[in-house]
C-alpha positions as CSV (number, residue, x, y, z in Angstrom):
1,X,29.4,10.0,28.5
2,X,25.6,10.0,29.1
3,X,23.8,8.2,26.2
4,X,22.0,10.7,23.4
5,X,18.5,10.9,23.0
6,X,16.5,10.1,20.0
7,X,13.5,13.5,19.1
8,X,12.0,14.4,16.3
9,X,12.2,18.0,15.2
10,X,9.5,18.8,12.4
11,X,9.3,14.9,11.1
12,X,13.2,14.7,10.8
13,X,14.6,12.6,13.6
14,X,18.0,14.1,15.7
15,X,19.9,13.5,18.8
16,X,20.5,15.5,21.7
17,X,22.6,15.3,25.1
18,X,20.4,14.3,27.8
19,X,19.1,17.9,29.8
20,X,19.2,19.9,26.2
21,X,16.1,22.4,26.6
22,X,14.2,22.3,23.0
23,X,14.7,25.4,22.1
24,X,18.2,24.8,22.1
25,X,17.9,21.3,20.2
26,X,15.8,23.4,17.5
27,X,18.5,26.2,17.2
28,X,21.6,23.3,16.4
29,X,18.8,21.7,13.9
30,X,17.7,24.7,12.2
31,X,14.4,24.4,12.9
32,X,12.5,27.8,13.5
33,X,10.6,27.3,16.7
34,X,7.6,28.8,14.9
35,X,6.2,31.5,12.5
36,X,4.9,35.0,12.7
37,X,1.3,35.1,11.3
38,X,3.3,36.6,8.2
39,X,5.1,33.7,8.1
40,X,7.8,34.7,9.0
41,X,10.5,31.9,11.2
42,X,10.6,32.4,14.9
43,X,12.9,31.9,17.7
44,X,13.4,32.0,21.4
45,X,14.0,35.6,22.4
46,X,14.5,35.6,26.1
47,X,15.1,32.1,26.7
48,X,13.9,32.0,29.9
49,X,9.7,31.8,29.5
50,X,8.9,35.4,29.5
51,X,8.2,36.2,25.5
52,X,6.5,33.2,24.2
53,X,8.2,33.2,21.4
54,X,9.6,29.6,21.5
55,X,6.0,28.3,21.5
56,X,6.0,24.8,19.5
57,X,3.7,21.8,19.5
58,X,5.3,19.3,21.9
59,X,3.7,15.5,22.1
60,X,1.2,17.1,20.6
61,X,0.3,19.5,23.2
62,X,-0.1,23.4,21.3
63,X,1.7,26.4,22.7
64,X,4.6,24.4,25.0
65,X,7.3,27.1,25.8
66,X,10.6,25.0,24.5
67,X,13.0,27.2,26.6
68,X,11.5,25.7,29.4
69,X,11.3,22.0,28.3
70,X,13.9,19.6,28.3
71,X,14.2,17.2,25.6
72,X,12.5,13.7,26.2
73,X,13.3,10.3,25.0
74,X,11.4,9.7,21.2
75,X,9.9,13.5,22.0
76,X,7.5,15.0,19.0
77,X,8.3,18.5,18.6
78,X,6.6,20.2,15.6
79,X,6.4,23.8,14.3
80,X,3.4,25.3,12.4
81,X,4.2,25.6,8.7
């Protein structure tokens, strides 16, 4: 069994299976991928880089599309409140 990696979702540390995308790492944690300019939480829609809505800030670098990102050893992934 490969050996998990350690990322941080939103300051809260978590692990994930080596070749988990983000977006999919934020859905198991909860973690909204980011919010409407209402406020309201976000998710991936398509999950395959089309609607941009699984935008977070990834090492931070703004505006990263998660579905498309695999999760990286000690990886920074953070949401706008």
């Amino acid at each position: 069994m490969p050996e998990l990696l350690s990322v941080t979702i939103n300051g809260k540390p978590y692990r994930v299976a080596p070749g988990t995308t983000i977006a999919a790492a934020m859905l198991v944690a909860a973690q909204p991928t980011r919010r409407s300019l209402s406020g309201e939480p976000r998710a991936p829609l398509c999950g395959m880089g089309v609607c941009f809505e699984c935008r977070a800030t990834i090492n931070g670098i703004p505006h990263r599309r998660t579905c498309q990102t695999a999760c990286e050893q000690n990886m920074v992934i953070e949401t706008k409140p």
